[in-house]
C-alpha positions as CSV (number, residue, x, y, z in Angstrom):
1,X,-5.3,-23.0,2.3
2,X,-4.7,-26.0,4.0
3,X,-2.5,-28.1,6.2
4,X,0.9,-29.1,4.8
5,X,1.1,-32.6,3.6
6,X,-2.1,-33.5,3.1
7,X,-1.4,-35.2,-0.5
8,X,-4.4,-34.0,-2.1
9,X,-2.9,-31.1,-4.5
10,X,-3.9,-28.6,-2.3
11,X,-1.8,-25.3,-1.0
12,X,1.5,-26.6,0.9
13,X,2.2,-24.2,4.6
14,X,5.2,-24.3,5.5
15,X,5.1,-25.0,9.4
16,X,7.7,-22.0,10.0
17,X,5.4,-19.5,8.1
18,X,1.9,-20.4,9.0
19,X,1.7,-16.8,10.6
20,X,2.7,-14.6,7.9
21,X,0.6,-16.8,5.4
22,X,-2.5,-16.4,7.7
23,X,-1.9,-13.0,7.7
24,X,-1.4,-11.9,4.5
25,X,-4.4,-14.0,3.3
26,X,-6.6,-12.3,5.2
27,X,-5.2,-8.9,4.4
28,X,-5.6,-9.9,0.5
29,X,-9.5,-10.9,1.9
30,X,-9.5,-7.4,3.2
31,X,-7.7,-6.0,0.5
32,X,-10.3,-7.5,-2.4
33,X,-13.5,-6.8,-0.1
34,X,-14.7,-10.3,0.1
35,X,-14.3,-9.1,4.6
36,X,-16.1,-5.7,4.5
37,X,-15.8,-3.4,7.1
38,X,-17.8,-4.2,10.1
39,X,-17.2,-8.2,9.6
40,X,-16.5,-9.6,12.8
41,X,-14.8,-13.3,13.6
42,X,-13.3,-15.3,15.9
43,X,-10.0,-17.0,16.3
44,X,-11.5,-20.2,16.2
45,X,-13.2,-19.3,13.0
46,X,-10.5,-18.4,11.2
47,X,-7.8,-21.5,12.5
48,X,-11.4,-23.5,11.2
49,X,-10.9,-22.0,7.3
50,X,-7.4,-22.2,7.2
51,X,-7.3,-25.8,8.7
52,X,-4.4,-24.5,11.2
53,X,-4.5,-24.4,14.9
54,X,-5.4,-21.8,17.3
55,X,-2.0,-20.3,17.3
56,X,-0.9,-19.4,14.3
57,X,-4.2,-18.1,13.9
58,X,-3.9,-15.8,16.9
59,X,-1.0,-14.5,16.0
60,X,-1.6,-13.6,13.0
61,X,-4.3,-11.9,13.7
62,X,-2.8,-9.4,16.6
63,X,0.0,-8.8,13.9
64,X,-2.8,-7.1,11.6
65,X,-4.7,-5.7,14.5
66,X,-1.0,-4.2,15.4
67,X,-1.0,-2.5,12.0
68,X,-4.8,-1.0,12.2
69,X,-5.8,-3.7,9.7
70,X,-7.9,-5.4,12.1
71,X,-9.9,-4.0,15.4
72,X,-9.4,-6.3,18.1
73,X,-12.7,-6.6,20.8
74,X,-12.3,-8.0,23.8
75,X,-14.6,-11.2,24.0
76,X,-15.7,-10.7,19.9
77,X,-12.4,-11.9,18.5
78,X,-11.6,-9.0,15.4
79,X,-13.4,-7.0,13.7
80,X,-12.5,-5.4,10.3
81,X,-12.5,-1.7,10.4
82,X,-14.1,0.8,8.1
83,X,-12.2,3.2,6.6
84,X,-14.0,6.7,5.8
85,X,-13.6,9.5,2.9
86,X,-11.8,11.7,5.2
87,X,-9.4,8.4,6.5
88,X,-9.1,7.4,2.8
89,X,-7.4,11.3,1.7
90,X,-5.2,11.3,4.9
91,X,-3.6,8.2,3.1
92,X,-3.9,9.2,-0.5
93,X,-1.9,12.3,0.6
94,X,0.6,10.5,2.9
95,X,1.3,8.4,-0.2
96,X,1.5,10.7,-3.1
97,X,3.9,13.3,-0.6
98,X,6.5,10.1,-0.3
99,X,6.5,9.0,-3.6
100,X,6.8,12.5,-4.7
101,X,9.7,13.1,-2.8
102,X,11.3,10.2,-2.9
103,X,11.2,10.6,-7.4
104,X,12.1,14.1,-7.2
105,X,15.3,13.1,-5.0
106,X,16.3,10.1,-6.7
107,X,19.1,11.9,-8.8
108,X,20.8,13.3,-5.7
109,X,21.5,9.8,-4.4
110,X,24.5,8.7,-3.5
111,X,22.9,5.3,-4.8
112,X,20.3,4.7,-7.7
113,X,18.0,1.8,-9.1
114,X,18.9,-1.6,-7.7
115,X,18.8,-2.6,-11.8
116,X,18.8,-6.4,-10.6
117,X,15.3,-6.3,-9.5
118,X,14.0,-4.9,-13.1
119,X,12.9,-8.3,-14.6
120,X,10.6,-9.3,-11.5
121,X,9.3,-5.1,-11.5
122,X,8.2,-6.4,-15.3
123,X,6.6,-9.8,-14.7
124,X,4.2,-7.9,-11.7
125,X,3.2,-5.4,-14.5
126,X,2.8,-7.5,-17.0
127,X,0.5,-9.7,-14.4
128,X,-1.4,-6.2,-12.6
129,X,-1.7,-4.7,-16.1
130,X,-3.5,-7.9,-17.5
131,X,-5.8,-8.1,-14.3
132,X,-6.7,-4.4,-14.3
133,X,-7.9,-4.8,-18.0
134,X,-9.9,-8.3,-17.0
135,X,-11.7,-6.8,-14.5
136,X,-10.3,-8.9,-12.2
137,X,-10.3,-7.2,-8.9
138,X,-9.6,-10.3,-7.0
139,X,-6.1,-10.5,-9.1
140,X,-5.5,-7.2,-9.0
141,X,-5.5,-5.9,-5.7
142,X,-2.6,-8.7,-4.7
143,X,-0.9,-8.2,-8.2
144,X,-0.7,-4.1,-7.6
145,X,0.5,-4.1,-3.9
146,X,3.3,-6.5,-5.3
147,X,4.2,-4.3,-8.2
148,X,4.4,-1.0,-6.5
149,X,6.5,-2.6,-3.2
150,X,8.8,-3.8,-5.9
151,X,9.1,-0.4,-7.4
152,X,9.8,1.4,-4.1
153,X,12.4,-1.3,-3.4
154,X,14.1,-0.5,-6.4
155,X,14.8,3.0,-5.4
156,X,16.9,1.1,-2.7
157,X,15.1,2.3,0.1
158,X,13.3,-0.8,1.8
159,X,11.3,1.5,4.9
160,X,9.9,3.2,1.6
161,X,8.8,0.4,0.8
162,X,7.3,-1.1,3.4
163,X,5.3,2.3,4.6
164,X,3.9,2.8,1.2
165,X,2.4,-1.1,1.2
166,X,1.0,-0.8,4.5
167,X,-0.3,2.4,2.9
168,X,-1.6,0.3,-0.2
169,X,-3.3,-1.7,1.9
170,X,-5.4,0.2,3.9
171,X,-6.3,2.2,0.0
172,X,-7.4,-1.3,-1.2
173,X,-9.7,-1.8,1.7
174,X,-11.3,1.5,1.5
175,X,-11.3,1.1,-3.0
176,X,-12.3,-2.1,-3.3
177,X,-16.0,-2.2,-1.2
178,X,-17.3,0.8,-3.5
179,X,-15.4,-0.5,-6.8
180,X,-17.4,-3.8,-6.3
181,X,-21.1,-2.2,-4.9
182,X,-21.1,-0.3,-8.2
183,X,-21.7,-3.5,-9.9
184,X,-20.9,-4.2,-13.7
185,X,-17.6,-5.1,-15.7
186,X,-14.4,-3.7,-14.1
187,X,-13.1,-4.0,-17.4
188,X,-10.3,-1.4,-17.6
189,X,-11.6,0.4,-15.0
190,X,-8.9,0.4,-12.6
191,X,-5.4,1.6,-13.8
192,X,-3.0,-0.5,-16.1
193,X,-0.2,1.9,-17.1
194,X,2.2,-0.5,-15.1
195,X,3.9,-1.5,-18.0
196,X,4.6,2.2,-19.0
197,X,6.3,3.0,-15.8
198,X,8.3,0.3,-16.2
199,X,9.6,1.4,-19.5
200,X,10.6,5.0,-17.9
201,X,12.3,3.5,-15.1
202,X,14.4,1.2,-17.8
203,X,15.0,4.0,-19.7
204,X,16.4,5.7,-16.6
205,X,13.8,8.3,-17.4
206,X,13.1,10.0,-14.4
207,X,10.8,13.0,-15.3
208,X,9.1,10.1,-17.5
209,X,8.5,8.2,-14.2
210,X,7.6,11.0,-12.1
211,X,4.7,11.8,-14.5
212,X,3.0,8.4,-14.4
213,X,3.3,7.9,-10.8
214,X,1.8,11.4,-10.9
215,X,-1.0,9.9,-13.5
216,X,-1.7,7.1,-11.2
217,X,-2.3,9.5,-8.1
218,X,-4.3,11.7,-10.3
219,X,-6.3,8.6,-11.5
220,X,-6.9,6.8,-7.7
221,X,-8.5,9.9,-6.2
222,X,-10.4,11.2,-9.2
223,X,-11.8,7.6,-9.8
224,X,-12.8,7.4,-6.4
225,X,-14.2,10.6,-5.9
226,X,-16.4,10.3,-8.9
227,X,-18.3,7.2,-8.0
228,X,-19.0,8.6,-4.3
229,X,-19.9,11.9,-5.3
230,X,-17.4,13.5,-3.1
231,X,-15.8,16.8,-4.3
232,X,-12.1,17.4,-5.5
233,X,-11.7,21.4,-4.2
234,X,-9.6,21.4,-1.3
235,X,-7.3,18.5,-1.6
236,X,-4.5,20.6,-1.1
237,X,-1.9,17.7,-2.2
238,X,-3.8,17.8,-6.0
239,X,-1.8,20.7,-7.1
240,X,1.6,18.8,-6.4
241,X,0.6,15.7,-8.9
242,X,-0.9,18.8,-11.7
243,X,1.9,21.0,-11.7
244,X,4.3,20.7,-14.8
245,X,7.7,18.6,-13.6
246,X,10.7,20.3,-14.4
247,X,14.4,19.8,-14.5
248,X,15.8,18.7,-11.2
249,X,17.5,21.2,-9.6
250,X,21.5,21.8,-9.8
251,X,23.7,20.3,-6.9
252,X,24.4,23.1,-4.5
253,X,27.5,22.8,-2.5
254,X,27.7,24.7,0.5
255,X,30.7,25.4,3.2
256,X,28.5,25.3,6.3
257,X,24.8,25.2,7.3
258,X,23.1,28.9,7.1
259,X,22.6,30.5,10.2
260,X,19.1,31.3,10.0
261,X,16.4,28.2,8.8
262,X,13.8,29.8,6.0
263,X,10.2,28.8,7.8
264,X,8.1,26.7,4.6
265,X,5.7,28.7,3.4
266,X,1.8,28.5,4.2
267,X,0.4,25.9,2.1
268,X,3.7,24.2,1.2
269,X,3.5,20.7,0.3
270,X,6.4,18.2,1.5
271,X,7.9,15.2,2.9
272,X,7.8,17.2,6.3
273,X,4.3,17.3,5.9
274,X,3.3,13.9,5.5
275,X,1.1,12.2,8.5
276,X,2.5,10.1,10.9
277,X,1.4,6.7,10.9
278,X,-1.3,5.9,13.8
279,X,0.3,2.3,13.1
280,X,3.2,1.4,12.7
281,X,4.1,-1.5,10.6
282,X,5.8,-4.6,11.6
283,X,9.2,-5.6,9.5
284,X,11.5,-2.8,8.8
285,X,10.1,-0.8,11.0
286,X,9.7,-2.3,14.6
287,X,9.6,-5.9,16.0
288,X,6.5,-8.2,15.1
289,X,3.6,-7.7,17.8
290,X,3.7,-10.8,19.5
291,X,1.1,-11.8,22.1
292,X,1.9,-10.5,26.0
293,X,3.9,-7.3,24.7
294,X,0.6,-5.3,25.1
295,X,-2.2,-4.5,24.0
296,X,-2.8,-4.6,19.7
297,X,-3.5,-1.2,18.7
298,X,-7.3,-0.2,18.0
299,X,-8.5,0.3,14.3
300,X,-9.9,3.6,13.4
């Protein structure tokens, strides 16, 4: 990436979105694993690569450090962070109980799929699908965030959508180190059913859809927990994306709320249960950090 105008067939940055093109470059650095955890670097480094100045730069980095996708240290510039087995399931579980909830509920909308986004859901499946069976990591991690974003958004509901990304994200940076130290061809090692869930969706099969996304859960942590040699037993959240998917439940009308609240049972699994963000995301869901409005929030 380099600075607009230059003539020489290289990248073109648009002046007004040097930021957010800084910064989502680095996160698909991140992302891939070409910045490991523990990589540290300056802002003068950085504004160097990208042949941008200081600025932008900055900026761009405090935004990712404001989402826990950087660490910033004061006199060291930023420092990725490392993200553990224990870190890794408290997001695996936070993003399996919204997608869960948010499939199981989609026939009670007063709203559906936004339809119109359909064909650009299918071009990003056709692309993640074609990378996952490559082996190309690289591709893939920037061609799956893509695809499932643009799924979430077509259940209508944009925050979704944005909290399962940042979500993706940090599941990338934690995947992709330990896909790539295991050496050898990724070839159809990573999931490519993106095409099939698709196809559900367009058949407005919701069950259909559930299941896959279920698949995919099922597939993530099992994969993962294989090649580090950490056990399944105890992941409460597993029993969720096994159990069979029935017929949604009948519409219940009722005349007023009931006086007395049932408590959820012990060992209930829910959207009520899933854990709160220790960052919260720019976008949808607060202002952009922008330097002098505080500190950037520490990485785990």
């Amino acid at each position: 990436m380099t600075a607009a105008g230059d003539g020489g067939g290289r990248a073109l940055i648009r002046r007004n979105s040097l930021r957010e093109q800084i910064a989502e470059a680095l996160r698909d650095e991140m992302m891939a694993g070409r910045l490991p955890a523990g990589r540290n670097f300056t802002v003068k480094e950085i504004a160097d690569i990208y042949g941008v100045s200081a600025t932008p730069a900055r900026e761009a980095m405090v935004d990712l450090a404001a989402q826990g996708l950087l660490v910033s240290e004061p006199h060291r510039g930023f420092t990725v962070p490392e993200f553990t087995w224990d870190d890794f399931l408290e997001i695996f579980e936070a993003r399996t109980l919204l997608t869960d909830n948010a499939l199981r509920h989609l026939t009670g909308r007063t709203h559906r799929y936004d339809w119109s986004r359909l064909p650009s859901l299918r071009r990003r499946a056709d692309a993640a699908t074609r990378a996952a069976r490559a082996g190309q990591l690289d591709v893939l991690v920037g061609c799956d965030l893509r695809f499932w974003h643009e799924v979430a958004a077509l259940l209508c509901n944009e925050r979704i959508a944005d909290y399962l990304g940042w979500l993706r994200v940090q599941s990338w940076m934690f995947a992709a180190p330990h896909l790539r130290a295991a050496g050898g061809d990724l070839s159809g090692v990573c999931w490519d059913r993106h095409g099939e869930l698709v196809d559900r969706i367009e058949a407005r099969d919701r069950r259909g859809a559930h299941r896959v996304v279920n698949d995919y859960n099922l597939f993530t942590v099992e994969l993962l927990a294989r090649r580090l040699g950490h056990p399944l037993e105890g992941i409460a959240v597993l029993r969720l994306l096994r159990e069979p998917i029935g017929p949604p439940a009948p519409a219940v009308t009722v005349a007023r709320p009931p006086a007395i609240v049932p408590q959820p049972v012990a060992g209930a699994v829910g959207l009520g249960r899933v854990p709160m963000p220790r960052f919260v995301p720019p976008g949808r869901f607060a202002r952009p950090f922008r330097p002098g409005s505080g500190e950037p929030a520490a990485g785990r």
